[in-house]
Every structure is written in C-alpha cells, then in structure tokens.
C-alpha positions in Angstrom: 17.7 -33.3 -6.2 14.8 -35.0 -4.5 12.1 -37.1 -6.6 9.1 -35.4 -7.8 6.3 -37.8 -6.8 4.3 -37.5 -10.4 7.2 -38.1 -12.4 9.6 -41.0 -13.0 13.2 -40.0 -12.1 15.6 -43.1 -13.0 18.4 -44.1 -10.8 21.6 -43.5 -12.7 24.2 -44.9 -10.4 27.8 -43.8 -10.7 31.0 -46.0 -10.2 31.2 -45.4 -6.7 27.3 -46.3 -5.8 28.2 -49.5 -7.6 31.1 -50.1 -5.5 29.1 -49.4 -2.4 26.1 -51.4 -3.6 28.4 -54.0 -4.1 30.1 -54.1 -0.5 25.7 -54.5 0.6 25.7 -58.1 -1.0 28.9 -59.1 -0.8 27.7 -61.8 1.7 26.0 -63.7 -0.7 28.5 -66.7 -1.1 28.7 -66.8 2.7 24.9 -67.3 2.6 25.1 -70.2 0.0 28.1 -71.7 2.7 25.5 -71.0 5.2 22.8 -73.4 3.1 25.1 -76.5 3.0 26.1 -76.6 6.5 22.9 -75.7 7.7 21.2 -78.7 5.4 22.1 -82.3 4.8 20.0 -81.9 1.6 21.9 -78.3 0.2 25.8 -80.1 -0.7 26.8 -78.2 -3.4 26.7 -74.2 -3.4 23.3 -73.2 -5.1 21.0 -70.8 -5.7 20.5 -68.0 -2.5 16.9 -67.8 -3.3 14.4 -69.9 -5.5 16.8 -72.5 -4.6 14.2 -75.6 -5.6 12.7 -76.0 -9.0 8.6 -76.5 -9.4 9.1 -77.0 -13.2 10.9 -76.0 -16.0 10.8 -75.9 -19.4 9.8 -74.0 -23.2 8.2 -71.3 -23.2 6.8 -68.9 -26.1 6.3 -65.5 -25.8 3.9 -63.8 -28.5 4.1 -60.1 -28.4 0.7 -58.1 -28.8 -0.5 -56.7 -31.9 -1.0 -53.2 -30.1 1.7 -52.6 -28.1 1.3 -50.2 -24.8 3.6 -46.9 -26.1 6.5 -47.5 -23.8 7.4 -50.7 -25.1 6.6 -50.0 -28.8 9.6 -51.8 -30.4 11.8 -52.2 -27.7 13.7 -55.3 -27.5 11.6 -58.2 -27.5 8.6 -55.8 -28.1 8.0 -56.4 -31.3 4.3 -56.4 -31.8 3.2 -60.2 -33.0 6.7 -61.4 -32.8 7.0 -64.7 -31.6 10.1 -65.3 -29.4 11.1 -68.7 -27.8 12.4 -68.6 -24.3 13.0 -70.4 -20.9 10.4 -70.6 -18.2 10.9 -71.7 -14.5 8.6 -71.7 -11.5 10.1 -72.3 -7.9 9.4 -71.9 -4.1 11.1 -68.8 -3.0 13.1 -68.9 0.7 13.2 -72.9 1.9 16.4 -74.2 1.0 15.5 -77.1 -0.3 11.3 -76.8 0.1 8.3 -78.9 1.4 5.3 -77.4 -1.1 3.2 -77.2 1.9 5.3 -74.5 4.1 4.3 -71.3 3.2 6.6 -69.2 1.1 6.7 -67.4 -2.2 6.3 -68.6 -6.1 8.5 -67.2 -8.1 9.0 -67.3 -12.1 11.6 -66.7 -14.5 11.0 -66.4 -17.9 14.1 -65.5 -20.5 14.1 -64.8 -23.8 16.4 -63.4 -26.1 16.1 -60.7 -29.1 17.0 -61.7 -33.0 20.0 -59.6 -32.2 21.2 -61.8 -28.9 20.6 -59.6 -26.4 18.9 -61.4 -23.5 15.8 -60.4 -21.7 14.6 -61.8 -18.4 11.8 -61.4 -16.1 12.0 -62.0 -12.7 8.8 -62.1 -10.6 7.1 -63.3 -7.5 3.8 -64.4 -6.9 2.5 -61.6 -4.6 2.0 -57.9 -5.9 5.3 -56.2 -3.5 8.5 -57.1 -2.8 10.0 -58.9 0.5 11.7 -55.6 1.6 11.9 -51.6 1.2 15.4 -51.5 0.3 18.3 -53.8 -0.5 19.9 -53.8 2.7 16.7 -55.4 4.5 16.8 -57.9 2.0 19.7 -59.1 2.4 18.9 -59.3 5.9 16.4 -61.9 4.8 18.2 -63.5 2.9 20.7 -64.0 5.8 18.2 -65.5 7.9 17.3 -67.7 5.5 20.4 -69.2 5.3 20.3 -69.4 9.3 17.1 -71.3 9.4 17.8 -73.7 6.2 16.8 -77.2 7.3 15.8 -76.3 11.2 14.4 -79.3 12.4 12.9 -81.1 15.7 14.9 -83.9 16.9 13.2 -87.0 17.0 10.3 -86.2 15.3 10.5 -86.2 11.7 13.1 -85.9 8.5 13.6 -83.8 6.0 10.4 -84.5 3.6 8.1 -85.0 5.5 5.4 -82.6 6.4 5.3 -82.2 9.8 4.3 -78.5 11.3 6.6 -78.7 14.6 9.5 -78.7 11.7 8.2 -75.8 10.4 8.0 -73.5 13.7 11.1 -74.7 14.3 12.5 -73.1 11.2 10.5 -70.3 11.3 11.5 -69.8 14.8 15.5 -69.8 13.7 14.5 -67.3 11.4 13.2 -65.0 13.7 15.9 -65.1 15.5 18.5 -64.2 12.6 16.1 -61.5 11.5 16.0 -59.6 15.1 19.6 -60.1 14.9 20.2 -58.5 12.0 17.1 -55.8 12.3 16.4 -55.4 15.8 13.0 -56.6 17.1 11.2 -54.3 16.0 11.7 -53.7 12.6 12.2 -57.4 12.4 8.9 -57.7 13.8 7.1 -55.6 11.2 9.4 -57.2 8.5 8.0 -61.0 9.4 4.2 -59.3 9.8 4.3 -58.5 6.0 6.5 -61.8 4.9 3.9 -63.8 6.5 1.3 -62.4 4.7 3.0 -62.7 1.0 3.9 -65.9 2.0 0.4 -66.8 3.0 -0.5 -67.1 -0.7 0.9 -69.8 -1.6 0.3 -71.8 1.4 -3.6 -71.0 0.3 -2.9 -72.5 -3.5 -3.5 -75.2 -5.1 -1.7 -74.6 -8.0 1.6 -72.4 -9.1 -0.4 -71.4 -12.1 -1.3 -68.0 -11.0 -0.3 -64.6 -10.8 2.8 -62.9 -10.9 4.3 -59.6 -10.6 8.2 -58.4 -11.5 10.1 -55.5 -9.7 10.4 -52.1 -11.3 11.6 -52.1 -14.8 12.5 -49.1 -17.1 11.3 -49.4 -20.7 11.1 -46.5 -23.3 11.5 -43.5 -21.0 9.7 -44.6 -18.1 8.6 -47.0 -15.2 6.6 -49.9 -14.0 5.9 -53.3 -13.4 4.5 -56.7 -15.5 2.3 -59.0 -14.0 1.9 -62.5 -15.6 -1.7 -63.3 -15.1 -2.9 -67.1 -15.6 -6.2 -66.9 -18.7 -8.4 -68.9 -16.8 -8.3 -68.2 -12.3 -8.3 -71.6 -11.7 -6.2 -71.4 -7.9 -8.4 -72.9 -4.9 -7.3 -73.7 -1.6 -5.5 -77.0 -1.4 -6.9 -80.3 0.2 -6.1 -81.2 3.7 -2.5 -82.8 3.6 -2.0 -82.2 0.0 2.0 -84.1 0.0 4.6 -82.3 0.0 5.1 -82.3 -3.8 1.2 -81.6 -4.6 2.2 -78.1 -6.5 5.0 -79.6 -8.7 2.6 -82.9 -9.6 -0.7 -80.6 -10.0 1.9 -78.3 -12.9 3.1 -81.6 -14.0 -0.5 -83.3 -15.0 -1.4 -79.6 -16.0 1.4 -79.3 -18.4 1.0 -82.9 -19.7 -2.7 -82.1 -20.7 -2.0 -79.0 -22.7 -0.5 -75.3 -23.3 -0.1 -72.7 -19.5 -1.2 -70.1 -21.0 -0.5 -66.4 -19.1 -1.5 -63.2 -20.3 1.5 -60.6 -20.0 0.3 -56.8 -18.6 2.1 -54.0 -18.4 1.4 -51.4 -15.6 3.0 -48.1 -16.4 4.5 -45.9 -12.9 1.6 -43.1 -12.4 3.0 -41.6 -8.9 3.7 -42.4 -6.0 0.9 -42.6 -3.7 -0.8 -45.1 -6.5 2.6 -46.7 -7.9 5.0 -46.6 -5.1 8.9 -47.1 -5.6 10.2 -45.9 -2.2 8.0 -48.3 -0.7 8.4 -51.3 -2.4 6.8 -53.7 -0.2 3.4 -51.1 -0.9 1.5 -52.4 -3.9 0.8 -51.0 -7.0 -3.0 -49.4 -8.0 -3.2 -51.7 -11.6 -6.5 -51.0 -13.1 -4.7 -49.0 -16.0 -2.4 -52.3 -16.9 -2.4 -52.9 -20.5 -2.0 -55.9 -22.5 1.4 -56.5 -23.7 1.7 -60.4 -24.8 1.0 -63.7 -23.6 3.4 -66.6 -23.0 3.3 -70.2 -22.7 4.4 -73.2 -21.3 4.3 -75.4 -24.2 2.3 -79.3 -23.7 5.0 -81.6 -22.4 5.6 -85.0 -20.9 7.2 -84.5 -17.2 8.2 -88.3 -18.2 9.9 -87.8 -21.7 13.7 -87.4 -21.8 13.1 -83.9 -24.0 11.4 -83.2 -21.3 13.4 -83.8 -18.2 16.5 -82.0 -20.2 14.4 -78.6 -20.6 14.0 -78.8 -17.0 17.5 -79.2 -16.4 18.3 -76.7 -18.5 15.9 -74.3 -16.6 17.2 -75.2 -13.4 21.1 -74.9 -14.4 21.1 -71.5 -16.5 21.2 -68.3 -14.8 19.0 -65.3 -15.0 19.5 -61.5 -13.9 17.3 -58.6 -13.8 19.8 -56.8 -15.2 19.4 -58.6 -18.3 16.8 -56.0 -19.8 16.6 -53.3 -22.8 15.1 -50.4 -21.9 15.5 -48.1 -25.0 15.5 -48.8 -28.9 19.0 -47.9 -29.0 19.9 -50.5 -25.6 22.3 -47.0 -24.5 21.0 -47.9 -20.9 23.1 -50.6 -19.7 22.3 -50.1 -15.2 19.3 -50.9 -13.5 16.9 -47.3 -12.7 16.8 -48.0 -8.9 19.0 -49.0 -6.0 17.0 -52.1 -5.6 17.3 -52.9 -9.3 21.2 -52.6 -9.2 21.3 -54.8 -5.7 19.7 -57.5 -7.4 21.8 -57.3 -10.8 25.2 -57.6 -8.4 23.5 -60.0 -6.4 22.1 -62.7 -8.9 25.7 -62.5 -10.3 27.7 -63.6 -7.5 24.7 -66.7 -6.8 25.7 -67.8 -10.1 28.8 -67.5 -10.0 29.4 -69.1 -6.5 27.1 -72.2 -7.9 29.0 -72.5 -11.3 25.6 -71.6 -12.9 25.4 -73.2 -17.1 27.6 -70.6 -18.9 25.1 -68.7 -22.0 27.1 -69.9 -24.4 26.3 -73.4 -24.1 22.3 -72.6 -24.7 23.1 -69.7 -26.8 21.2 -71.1 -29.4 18.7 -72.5 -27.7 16.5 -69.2 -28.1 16.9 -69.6 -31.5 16.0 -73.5 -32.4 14.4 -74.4 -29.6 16.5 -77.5 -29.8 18.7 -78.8 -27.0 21.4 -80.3 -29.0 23.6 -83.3 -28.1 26.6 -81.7 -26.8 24.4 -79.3 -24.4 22.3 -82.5 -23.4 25.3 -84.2 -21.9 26.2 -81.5 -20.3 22.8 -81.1 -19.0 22.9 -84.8 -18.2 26.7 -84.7 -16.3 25.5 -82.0 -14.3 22.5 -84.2 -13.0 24.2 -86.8 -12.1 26.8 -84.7 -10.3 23.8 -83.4 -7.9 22.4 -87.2 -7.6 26.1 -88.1 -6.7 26.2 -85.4 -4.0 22.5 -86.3 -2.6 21.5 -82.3 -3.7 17.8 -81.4 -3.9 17.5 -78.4 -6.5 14.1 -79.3 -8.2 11.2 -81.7 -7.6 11.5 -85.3 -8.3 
C-alpha cells in the first residue's frame, strides 16, 4: 500500500527484507580489508566510517521537565531524569583523517535505561544524510575504502597537510563512485557530498550542530538535533594543523562543561519532513526541547581521562539500539535505511572485535571505569601503538 504523504507509515520489515537487506551490506568487512591495504596507517580492521576519534569521553544526559508527547516516558525519556552515558565526536569518511580535509562530524552519544536497555544516537553534523537509500551508501562507503590514504609520490606523507594529497584522494574516490554509480548519478552524488562536507572544512570547532537519522518514538517519526548553547563556530585560521579541531575540543573541555541542547523534531509530511528523500532536509521550526547533554570538564592529560576516551573509541554503538514504545514491543528499525545501518554497524564491529557491553555494562551506572575494564582498555591501546594504527587523535 503506498505511503500517505501526511501520515507516518513505519517500515515493518519481514524475515525476508532482512535477509535481502543484509545481502546490500554484506561487503562491509571487505571495505575494512580495503582500509588496511589501501593505508599504511589503517593495520588492524576498524571502523568503516567515523574511523578516527576527535574526543571521547562522559557524558550526562538530563531529560526535560516537559517532555514533547511522543517521547513522554519512553525509555530514557524520563522527564528530569539524569542518565550517564558515552559521548564521541569523529571525522566521518578519511580513513585515518587530516582535520583540515573536508568531511563530516559525527557524534555518538549512548546511554542506557535503569532497566539496561541501551539507547544510542547516531548523528552527523549536517541536517541530511550522505545518500537516498542504502544501496548508494554503500556505494560510498566503497569508495571510501578505494581512496583511503591516496597520496602524491614525492611530495608529502601521511600527516601532513598538503592539498595535492587531497585531490588525489578525492580524485580516487571519484573514480570508485562512477564505478559503482555511473557518472551521472555519481556526479550528482559528489555535488551534494561536497557540500555537507563543506561544513566542516568552514569550522573551527566540532562543537556545533548535529542532526540523527529518522527515529520512531511513541507512535511516530522524526529526527534530534544536538545543538551547541552558545554558536560559537567561526571559520578556521589559515593553516590551522592538522589536529586544530581535536586540540580546540581538548582546551574547550579542559576549561569547563560542552553543553548541547537536545531537540526533537517530530515528521509533519513529506514535502516539509522528507523520508524518501533523505539527503532533502527537514523544515525544523516546530523542534521542541527534549534535554540537554554534556561533556563533562576533563583533563585530555589525566589518565581518567585518556581511559574514557579509549573506552569511547573501543565500544560499539548501533542505531538499532533504540526504544521506541513504553512497552520496547518494537524491536526493527521503521525504515529501509534504518535497518541497513542496524546490519551494517553490526558487521563493522564485529569485523574490528569492537569492546564487548559487558565489560562497560556498568559503566552507565557508576560512571566509574573500574580496574579490570581499565586494563583492558589499556591492552587494547597498546595493541594499536604496537601495530602503528591511527584510530583517534594524539
């Protein structure tokens, strides 16, 4: 039955559209292969996107006192409930990243409810996604892996900023794309990648705003945006370094709370809140205040610290990790895209050996990193320093 464009119809896939969805991104351990040959920098199989880590660390999500209806008591939606979570900002496509190429922000934050259920939010620093539909994206994420560490002989290594490396990678990853896509809709697909990615290569900060995918809460759709209290984004100085955005967070963090307000924009139709078009944006002046969370104050330099970081960068996260009624009977994601990326973030985690929950399990409730997770945390550290493999800043 086709979609009535004023009303939310949910995606309810059956056994079969699983299997199918599932034979789309089956190709994502071949893309993490792809990485490590590819980069002298990528030796162990990692993350297919969001590869390399900003920062990491605590976060605290604070639920609002009026809760929009949708929400009202769903999951973490507690109104004035404080929940502690895990929070991690990271360049999107470069595999591993120079800050200064442009590309996308993204942020995870997870939490989990009193009951253990967890609760993640996925989201990227530009208002639409990379692609319409799953298939294209996994086109991108194909040429990604093609173009991972493209150089110029001769003329400068990995790390340093140097803009003939740059077309050189973007060239190889023009080239996948029209493979995969055919010029055309390649073309078309790199117009609008160039202008999210343009966002970030006009920041000077990764404290700004975010936006998730479609989520289904309480009998409906839409999207949150994580938007920073104060705008405080300008555009960044000539030659910035190629780790300006992780030491700007760093001295940001060490001076006091990131504060970001948590909205919640609600699906209206689908001229003003488009789901077949995904890489449309959303109308959002009827977005309503859901919660803030924070970043706590920490020392980049203080062992604590570095081990929340770790932790960040070693645990896994899923979209599919999400409540959407009181009585959690909804356990697939409410649109092709949404069940792509559940199957897909599964097999990157799997394929890296992502940090099993069980170790940090507890974490959401203590906020402590005990001993036995820190040398875990710790072993796994030096495993990547043994290997020479870049997965966070510095």
């Amino acid at each position: 039955m086709p979609q009535d464009d004023q009303q939310w119809c949910p995606f309810r896939p059956t056994a079969n559209n699983l299997d199918s969805i599932a034979q789309d991104v089956a190709e994502i351990g071949a893309i993490q292969q792809k990485a490590m040959e590819k980069n002298k920098h990528v030796n162990l199989p990692d993350r297919v996107a969001h590869q390399y880590q900003i920062a990491g660390g605590k976060v605290i999500f604070r639920a609002a006192d009026e809760m929009p209806g949708p929400l009202q008591e769903v999951g973490i939606f507690q109104p004035g409930v404080e929940r502690i979570g895990i929070g991690r900002i990271s360049t999107g496509l470069g595999t591993p990243h120079i800050e200064t190429n442009p590309d996308f922000l993204g942020l995870m934050m997870a939490f989990q409810t009193k009951e253990g259920r967890r609760v993640d939010f996925l989201a990227i620093n530009d208002p639409t996604a990379p692609a319409d539909n799953h298939k294209d994206f996994m086109d991108v994420l194909h040429a990604t892996g093609e173009a991972a560490g493209a150089e110029v002989p001769f003329v400068g290594d990995w790390g340093a900023y140097n803009s003939l490396n740059l077309i050189a990678e973007q060239m190889e990853f023009g080239k996948a794309l029209k493979e995969r896509m055919g010029l055309i809709k390649a073309g078309r697909t790199l117009l609008h990648l160039t202008k999210q990615t343009s966002r970030t290569f006009r920041s000077s900060t990764a404290y700004q705003t975010y936006w998730t995918g479609v989520e289904e809460i309480g009998g409906t759709a839409g999207k949150f945006t994580f938007v920073p209290v104060q705008n405080e984004n300008t555009p960044p100085q000539f030659r910035p370094g190629e780790r300006y955005l992780s030491e700007e967070w760093k001295k940001r963090q060490q001076s006091g709370d990131v504060r970001f307000l948590l909205y919640w924009i609600s699906y209206l139709n689908e001229e003003n809140t488009p789901i077949k078009a995904l890489t449309a944006p959303w109308k959002e002046d009827h977005k309503q205040l859901a919660g803030t969370v924070t970043f706590t104050q920490a020392d980049s330099e203080s062992e604590e610290a570095q081990l929340w970081a770790i932790l960040a960068s070693e645990m896994g996260a899923n979209p599919g990790n999400w409540i959407h009624d009181k009585e959690d009977s909804i356990h697939e994601a409410a649109t092709e895209f949404g069940s792509a990326r559940k199957i897909a973030y599964r097999l990157s985690q799997e394929g890296r050996s992502a940090l099993e929950p069980k170790w940090y399990r507890s974490v959401f409730e203590t906020g402590q990193i005990g001993s036995d997770l820190g040398q875990e945390l710790k072993r796994r550290r030096e495993v990547k320093r043994k290997a020479d493999h870049m997965n966070q800043a510095p």
